[in-house]
TIVO-2410 file (N, C-alpha, C; in nm, 3 decimals):
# residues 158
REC num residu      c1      c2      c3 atome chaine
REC   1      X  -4.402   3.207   1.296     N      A
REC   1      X  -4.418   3.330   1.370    CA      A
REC   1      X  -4.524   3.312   1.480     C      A
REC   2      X  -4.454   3.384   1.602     N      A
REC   2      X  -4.551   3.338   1.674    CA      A
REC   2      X  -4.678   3.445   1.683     C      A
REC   3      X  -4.806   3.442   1.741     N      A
REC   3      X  -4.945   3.541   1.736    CA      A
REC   3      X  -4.900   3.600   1.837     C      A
REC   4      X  -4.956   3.733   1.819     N      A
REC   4      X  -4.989   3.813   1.921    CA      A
REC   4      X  -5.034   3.775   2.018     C      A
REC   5      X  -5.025   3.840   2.147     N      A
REC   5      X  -5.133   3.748   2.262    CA      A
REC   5      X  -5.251   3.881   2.225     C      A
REC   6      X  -5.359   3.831   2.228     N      A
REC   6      X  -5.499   3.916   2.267    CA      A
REC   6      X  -5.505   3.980   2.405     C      A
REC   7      X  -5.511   4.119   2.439     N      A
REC   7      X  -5.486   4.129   2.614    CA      A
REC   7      X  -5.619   4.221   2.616     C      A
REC   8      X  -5.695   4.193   2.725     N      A
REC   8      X  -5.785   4.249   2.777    CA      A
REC   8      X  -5.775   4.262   2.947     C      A
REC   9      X  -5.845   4.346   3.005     N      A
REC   9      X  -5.901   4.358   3.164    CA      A
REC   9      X  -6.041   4.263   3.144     C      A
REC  10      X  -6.086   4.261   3.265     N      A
REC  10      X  -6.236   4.202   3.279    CA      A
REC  10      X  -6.257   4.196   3.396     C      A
REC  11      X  -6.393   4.176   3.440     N      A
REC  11      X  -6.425   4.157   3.558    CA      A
REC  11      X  -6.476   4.015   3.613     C      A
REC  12      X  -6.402   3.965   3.690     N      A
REC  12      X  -6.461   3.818   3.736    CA      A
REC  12      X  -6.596   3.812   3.792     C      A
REC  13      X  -6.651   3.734   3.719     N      A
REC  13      X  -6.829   3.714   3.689    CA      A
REC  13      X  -6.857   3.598   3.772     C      A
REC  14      X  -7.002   3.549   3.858     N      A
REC  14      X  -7.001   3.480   3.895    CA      A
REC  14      X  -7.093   3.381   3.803     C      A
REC  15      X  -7.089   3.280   3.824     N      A
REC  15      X  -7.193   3.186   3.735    CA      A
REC  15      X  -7.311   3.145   3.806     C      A
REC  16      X  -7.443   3.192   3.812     N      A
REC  16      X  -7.521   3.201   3.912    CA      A
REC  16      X  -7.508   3.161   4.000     C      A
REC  17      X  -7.552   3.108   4.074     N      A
REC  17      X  -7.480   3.095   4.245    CA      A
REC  17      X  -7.410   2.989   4.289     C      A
REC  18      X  -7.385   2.972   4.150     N      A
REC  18      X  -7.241   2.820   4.163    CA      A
REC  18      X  -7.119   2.899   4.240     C      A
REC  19      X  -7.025   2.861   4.267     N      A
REC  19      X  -6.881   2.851   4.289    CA      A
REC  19      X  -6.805   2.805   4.143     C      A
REC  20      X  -6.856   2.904   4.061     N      A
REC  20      X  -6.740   2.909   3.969    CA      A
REC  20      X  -6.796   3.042   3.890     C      A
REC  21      X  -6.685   3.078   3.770     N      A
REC  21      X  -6.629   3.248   3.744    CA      A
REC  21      X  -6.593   3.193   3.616     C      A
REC  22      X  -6.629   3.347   3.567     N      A
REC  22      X  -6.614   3.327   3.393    CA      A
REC  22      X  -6.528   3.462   3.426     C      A
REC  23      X  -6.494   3.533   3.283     N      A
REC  23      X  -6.461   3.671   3.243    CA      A
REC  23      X  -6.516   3.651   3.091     C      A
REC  24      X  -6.602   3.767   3.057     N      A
REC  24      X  -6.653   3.780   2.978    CA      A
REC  24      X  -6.557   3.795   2.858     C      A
REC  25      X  -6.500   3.740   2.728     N      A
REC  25      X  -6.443   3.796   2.605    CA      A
REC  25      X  -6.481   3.911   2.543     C      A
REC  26      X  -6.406   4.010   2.514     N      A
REC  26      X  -6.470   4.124   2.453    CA      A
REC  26      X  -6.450   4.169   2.330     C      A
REC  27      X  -6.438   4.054   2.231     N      A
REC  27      X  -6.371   4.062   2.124    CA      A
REC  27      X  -6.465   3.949   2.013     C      A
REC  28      X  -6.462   3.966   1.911     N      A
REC  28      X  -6.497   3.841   1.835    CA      A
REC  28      X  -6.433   3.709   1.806     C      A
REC  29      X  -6.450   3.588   1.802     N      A
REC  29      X  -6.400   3.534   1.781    CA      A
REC  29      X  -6.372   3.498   1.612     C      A
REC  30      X  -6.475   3.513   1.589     N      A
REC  30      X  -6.512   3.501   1.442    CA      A
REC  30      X  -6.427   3.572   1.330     C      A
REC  31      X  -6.387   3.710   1.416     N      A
REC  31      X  -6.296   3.782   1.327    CA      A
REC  31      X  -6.160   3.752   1.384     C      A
REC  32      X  -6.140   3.724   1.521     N      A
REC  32      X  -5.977   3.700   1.536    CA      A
REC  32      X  -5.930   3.555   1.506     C      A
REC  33      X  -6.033   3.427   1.500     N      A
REC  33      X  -6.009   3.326   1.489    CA      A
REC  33      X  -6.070   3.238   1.384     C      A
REC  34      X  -6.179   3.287   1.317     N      A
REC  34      X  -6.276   3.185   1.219    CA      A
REC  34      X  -6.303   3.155   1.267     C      A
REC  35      X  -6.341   3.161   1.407     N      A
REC  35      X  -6.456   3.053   1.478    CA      A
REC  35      X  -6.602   3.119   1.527     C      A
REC  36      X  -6.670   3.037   1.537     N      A
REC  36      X  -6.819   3.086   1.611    CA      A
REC  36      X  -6.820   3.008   1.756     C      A
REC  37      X  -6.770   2.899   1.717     N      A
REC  37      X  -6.841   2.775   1.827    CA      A
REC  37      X  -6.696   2.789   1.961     C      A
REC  38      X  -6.638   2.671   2.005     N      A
REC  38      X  -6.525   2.706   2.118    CA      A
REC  38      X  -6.418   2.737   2.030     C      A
REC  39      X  -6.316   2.836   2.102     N      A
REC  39      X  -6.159   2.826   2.051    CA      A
REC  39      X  -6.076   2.779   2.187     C      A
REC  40      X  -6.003   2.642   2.147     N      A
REC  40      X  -5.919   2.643   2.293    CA      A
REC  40      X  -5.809   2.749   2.245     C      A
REC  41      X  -5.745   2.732   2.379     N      A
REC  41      X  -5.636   2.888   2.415    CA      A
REC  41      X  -5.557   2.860   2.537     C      A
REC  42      X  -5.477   2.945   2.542     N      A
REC  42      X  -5.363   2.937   2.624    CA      A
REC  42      X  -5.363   3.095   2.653     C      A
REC  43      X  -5.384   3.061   2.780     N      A
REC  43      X  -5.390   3.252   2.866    CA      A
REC  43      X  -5.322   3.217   2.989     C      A
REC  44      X  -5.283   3.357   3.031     N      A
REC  44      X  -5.196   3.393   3.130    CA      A
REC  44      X  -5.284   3.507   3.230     C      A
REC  45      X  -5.330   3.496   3.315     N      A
REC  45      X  -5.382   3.570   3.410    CA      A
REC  45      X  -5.275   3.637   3.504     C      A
REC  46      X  -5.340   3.741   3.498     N      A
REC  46      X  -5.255   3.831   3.604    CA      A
REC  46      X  -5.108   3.852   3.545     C      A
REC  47      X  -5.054   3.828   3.456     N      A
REC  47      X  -4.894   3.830   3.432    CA      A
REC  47      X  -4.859   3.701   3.499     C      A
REC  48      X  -4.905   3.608   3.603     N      A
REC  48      X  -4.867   3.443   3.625    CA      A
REC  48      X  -4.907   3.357   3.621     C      A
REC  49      X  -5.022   3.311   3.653     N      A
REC  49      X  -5.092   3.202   3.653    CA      A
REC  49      X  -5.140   3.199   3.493     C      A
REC  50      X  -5.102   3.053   3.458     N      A
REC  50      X  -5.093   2.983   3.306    CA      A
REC  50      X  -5.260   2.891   3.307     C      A
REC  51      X  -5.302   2.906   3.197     N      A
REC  51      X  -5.408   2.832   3.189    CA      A
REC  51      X  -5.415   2.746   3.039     C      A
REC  52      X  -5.470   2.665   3.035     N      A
REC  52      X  -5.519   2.621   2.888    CA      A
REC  52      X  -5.643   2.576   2.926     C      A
REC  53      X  -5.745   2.625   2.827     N      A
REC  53      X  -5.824   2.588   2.830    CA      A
REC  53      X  -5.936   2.672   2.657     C      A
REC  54      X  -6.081   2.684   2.721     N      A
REC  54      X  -6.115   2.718   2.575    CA      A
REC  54      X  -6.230   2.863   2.614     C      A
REC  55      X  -6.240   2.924   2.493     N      A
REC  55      X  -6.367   3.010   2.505    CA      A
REC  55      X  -6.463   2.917   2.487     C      A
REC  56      X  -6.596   2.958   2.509     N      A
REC  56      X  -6.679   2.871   2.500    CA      A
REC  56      X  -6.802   2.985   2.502     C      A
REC  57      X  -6.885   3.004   2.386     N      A
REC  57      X  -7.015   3.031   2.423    CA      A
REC  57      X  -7.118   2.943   2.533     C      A
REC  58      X  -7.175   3.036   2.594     N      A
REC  58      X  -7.297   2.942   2.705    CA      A
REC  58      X  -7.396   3.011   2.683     C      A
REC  59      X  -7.458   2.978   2.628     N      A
REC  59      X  -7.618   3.067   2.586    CA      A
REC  59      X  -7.581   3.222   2.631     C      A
REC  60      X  -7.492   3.291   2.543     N      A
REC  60      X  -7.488   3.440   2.564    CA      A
REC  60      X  -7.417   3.474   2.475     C      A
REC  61      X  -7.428   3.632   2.475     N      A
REC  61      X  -7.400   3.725   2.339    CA      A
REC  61      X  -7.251   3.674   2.338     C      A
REC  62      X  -7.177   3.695   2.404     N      A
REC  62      X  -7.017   3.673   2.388    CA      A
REC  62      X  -6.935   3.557   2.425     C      A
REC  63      X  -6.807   3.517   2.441     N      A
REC  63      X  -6.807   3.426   2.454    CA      A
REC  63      X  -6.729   3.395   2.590     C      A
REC  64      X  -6.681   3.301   2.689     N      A
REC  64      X  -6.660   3.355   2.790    CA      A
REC  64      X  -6.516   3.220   2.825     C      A
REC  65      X  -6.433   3.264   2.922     N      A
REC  65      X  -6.365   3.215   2.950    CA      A
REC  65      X  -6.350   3.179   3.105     C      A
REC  66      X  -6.340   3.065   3.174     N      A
REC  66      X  -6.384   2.984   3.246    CA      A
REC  66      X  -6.231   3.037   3.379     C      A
REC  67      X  -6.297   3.028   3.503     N      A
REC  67      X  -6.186   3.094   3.560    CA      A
REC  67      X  -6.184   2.975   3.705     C      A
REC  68      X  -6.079   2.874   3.690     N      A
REC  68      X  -6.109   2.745   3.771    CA      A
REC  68      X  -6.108   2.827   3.980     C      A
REC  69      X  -6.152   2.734   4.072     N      A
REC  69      X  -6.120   2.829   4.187    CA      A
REC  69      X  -6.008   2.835   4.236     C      A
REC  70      X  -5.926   2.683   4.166     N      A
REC  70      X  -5.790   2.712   4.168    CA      A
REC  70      X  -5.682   2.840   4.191     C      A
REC  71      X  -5.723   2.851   4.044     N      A
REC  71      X  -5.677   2.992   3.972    CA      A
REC  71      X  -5.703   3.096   4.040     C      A
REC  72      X  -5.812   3.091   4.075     N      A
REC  72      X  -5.881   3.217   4.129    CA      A
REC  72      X  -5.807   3.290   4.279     C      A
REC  73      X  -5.777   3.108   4.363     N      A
REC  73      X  -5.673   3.091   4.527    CA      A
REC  73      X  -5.560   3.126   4.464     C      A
REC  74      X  -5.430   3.129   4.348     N      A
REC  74      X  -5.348   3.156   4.340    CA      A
REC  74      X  -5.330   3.321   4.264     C      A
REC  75      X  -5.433   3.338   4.210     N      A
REC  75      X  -5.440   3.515   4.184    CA      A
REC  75      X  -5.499   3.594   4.316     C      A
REC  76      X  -5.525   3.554   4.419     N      A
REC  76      X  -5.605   3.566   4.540    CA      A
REC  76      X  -5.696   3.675   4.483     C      A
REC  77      X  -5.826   3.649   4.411     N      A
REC  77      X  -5.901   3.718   4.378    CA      A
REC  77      X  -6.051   3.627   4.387     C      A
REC  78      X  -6.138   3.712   4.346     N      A
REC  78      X  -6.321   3.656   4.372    CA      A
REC  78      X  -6.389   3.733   4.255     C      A
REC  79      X  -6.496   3.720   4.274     N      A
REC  79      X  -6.588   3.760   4.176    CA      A
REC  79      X  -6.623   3.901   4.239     C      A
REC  80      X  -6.608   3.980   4.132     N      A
REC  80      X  -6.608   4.124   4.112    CA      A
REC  80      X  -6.498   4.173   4.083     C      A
REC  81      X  -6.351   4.106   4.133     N      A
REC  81      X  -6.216   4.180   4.127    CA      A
REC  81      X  -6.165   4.185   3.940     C      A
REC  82      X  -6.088   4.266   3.933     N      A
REC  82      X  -6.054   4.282   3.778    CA      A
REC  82      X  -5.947   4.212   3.754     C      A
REC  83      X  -5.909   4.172   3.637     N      A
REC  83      X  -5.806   4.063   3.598    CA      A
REC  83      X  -5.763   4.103   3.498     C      A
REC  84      X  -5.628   4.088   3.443     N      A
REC  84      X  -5.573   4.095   3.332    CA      A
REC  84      X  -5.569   3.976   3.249     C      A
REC  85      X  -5.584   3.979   3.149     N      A
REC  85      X  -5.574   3.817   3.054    CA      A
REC  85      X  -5.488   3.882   2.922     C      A
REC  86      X  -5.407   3.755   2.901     N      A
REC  86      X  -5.336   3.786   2.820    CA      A
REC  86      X  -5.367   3.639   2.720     C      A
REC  87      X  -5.404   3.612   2.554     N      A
REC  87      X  -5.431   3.519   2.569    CA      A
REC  87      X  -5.403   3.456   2.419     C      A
REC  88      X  -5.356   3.325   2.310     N      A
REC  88      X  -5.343   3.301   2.181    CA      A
REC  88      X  -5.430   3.151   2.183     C      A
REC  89      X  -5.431   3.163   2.073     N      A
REC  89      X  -5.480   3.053   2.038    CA      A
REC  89      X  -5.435   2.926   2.061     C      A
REC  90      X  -5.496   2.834   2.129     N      A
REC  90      X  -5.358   2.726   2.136    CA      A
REC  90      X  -5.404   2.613   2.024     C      A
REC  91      X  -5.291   2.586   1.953     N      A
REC  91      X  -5.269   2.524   1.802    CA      A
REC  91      X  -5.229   2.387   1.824     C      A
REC  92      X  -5.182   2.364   1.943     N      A
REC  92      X  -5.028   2.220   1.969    CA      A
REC  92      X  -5.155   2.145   2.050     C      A
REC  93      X  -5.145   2.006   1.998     N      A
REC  93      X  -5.227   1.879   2.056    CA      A
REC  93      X  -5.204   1.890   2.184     C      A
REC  94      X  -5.317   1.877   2.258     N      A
REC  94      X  -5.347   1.844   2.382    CA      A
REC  94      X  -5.333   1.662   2.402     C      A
REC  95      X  -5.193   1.633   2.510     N      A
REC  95      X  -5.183   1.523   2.523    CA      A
REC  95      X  -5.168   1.512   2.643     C      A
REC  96      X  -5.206   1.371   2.748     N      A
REC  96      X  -5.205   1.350   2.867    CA      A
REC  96      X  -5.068   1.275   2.895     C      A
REC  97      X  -5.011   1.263   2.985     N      A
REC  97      X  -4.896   1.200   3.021    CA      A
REC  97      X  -4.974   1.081   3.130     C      A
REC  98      X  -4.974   0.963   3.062     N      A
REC  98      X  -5.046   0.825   3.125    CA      A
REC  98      X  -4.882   0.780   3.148     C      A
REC  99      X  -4.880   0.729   3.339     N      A
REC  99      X  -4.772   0.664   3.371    CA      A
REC  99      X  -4.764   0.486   3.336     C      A
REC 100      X  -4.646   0.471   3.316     N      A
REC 100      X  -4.623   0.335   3.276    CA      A
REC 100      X  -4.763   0.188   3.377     C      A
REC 101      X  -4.755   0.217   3.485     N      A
REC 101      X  -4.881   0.100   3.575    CA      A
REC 101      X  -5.033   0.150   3.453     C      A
REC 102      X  -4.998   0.245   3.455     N      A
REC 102      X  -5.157   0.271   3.390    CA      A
REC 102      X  -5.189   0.286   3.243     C      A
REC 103      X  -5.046   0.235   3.191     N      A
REC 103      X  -5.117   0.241   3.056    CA      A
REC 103      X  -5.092   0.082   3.047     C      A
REC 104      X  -5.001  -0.027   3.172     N      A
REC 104      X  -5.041  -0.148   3.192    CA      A
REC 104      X  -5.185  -0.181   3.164     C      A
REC 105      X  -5.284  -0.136   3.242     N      A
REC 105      X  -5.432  -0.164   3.282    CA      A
REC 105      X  -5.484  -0.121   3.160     C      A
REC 106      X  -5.465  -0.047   3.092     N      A
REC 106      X  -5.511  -0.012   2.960    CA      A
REC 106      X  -5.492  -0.098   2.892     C      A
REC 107      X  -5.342  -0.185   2.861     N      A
REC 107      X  -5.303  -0.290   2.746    CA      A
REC 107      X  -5.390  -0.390   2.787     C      A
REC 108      X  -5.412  -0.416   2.906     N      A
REC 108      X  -5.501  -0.544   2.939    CA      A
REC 108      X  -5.665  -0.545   2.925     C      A
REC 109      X  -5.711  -0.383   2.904     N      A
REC 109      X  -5.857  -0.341   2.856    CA      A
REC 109      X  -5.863  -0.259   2.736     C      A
REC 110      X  -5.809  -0.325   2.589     N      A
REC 110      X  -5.813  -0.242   2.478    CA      A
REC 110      X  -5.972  -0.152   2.507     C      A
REC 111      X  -6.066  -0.256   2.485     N      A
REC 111      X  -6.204  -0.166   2.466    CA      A
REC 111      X  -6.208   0.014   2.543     C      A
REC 112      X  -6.155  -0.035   2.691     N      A
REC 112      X  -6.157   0.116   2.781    CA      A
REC 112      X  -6.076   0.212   2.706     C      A
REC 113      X  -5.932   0.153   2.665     N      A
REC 113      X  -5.849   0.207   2.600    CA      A
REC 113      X  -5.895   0.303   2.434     C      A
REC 114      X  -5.993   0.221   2.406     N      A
REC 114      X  -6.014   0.306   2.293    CA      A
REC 114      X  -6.109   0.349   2.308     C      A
REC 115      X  -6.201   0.341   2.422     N      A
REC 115      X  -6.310   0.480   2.460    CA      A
REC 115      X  -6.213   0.565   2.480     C      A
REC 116      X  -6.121   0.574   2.601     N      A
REC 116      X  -6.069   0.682   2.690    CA      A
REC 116      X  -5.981   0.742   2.536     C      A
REC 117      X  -5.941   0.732   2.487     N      A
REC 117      X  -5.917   0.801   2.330    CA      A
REC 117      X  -5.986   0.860   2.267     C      A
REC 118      X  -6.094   0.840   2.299     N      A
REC 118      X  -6.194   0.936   2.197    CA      A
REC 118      X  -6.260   1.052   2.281     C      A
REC 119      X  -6.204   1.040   2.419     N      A
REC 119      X  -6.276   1.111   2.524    CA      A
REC 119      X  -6.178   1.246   2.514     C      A
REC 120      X  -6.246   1.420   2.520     N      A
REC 120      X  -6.209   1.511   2.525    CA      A
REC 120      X  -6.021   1.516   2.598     C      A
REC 121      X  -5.930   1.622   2.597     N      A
REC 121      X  -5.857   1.617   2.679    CA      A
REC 121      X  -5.907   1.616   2.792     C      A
REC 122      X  -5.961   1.734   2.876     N      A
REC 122      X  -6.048   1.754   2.988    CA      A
REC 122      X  -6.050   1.617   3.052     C      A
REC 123      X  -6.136   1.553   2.991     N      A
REC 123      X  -6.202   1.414   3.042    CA      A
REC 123      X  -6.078   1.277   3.063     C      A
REC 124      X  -6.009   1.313   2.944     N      A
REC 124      X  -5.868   1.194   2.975    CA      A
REC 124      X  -5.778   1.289   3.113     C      A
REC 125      X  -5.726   1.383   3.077     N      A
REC 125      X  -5.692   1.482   3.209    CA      A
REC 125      X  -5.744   1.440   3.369     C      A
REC 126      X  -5.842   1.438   3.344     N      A
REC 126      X  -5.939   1.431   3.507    CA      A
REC 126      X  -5.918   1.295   3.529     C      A
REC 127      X  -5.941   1.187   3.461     N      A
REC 127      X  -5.888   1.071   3.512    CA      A
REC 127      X  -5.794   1.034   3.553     C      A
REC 128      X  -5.666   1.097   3.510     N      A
REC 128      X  -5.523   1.055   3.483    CA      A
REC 128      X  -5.493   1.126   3.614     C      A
REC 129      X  -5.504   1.252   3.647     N      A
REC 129      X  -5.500   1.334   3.788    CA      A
REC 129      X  -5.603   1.271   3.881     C      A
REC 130      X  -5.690   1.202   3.871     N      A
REC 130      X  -5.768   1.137   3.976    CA      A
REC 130      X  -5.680   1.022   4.052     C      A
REC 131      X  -5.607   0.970   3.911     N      A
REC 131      X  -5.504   0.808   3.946    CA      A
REC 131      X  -5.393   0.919   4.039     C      A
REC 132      X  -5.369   0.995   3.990     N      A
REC 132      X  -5.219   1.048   3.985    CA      A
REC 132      X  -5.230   1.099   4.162     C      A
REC 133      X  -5.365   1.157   4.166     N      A
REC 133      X  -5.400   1.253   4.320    CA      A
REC 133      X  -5.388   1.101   4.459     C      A
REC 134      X  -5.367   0.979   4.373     N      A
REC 134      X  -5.357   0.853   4.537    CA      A
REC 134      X  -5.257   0.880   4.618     C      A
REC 135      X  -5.260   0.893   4.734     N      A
REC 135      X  -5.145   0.886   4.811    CA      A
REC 135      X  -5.085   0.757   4.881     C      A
REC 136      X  -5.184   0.656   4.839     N      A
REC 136      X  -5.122   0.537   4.878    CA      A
REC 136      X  -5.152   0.419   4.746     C      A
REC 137      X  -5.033   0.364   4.785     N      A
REC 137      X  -5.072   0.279   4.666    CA      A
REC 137      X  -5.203   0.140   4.619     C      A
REC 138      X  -5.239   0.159   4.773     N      A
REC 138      X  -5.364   0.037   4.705    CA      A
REC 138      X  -5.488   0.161   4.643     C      A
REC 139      X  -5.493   0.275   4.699     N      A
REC 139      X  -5.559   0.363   4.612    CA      A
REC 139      X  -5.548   0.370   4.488     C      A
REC 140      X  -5.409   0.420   4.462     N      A
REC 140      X  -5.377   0.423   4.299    CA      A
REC 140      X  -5.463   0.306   4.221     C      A
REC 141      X  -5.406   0.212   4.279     N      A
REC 141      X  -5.451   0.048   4.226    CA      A
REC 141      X  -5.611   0.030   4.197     C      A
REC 142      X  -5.684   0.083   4.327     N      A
REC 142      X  -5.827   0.054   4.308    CA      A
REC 142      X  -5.899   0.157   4.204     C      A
REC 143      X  -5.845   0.264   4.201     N      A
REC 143      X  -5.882   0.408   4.116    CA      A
REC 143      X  -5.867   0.335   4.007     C      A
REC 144      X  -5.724   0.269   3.955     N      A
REC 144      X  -5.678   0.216   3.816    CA      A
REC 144      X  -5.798   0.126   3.764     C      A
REC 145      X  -5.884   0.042   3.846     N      A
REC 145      X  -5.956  -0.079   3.859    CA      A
REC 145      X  -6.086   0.043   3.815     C      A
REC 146      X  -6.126   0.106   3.899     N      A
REC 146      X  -6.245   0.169   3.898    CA      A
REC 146      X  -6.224   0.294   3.754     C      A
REC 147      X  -6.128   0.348   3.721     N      A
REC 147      X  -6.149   0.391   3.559    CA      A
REC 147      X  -6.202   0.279   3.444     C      A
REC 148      X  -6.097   0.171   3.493     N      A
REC 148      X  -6.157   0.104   3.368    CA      A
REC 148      X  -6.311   0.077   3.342     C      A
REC 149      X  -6.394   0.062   3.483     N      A
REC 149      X  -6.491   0.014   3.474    CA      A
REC 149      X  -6.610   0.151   3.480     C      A
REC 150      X  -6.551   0.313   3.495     N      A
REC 150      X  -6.630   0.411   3.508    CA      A
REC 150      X  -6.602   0.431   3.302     C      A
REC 151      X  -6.493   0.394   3.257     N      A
REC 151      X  -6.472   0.404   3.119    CA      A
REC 151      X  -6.611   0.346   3.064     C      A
REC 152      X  -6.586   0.167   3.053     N      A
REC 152      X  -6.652   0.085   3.023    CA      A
REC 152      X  -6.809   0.117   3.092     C      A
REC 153      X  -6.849   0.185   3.143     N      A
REC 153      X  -6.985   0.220   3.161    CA      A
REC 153      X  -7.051   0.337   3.084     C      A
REC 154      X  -6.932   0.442   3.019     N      A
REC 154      X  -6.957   0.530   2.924    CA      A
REC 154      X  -6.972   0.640   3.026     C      A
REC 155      X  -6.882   0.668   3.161     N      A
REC 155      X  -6.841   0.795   3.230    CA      A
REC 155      X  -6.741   0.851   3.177     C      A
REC 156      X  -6.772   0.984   3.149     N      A
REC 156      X  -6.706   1.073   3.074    CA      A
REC 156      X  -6.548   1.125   3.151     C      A
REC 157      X  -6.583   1.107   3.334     N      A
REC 157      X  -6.532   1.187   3.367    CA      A
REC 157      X  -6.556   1.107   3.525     C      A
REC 158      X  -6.448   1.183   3.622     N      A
REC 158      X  -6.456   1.115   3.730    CA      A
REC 158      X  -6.584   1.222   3.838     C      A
***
């Protein structure tokens, strides 16, 4: 059976004078989920734009959900405007889709290979879209070269 979605309004918050936006959760987690610490999730903003990602306490009473500027250019909204969230728990493994050249460079660097495994989705994600974002191919190639060795230095992330 599938969960309910959780639906709230909110107001897009700014994160001190960064360029990035939360919406505050107005709900417990503790009682809708057993959790205290993050719950990842799968929300729908606005009725279109799809997200996965997680609540996350940040040193504050509630817990908050992260609003990329992406998201923000395709809801054409900013901080102050109100948002709808519609949102469940997401339960199903977070897996990256590594293309065949690049999981080459991997077979040939087990060690990177079994850091970049232990590394968050997020963090395998951002690499894999860093390779994926080349528009030419000696890019791809040198990016492929330069993960292994941002891996093997213990970079989390590009």
């Amino acid at each position: 059976m599938k969960p309910q979605p959780i639906q709230f309004k909110a107001i897009i918050k700014q994160h001190g004078s960064m360029n990035a936006a939360f919406v505050e959760f107005p709900f417990s987690t503790q009682e809708l989920f057993n959790k205290k610490g993050q719950v990842k999730i799968k929300a729908i903003f606005d009725e279109k734009v799809e997200y996965r990602g997680s609540l996350a306490k940040m040193k504050s009473d509630c817990h908050m959900l992260g609003l990329t500027q992406e998201i923000r250019k395709q809801l054409g909204k900013t901080f102050g405007d109100e948002i709808s969230v519609s949102l469940t728990e997401d339960l199903e493994e977070r897996t990256v889709e590594i293309a065949d050249d690049i999981l080459t460079v991997f077979h040939e660097n087990p060690e990177a290979k079994a850091l970049f495994d232990k590394m968050s989705y997020t963090h395998r994600k951002e690499y894999i879209r860093w390779i994926n974002e080349a528009k030419k191919p000696e890019t791809r190639e040198s990016r492929k070269v330069k993960m292994i060795h941002m891996i093997l230095d213990g970079k989390k992330g590009v």
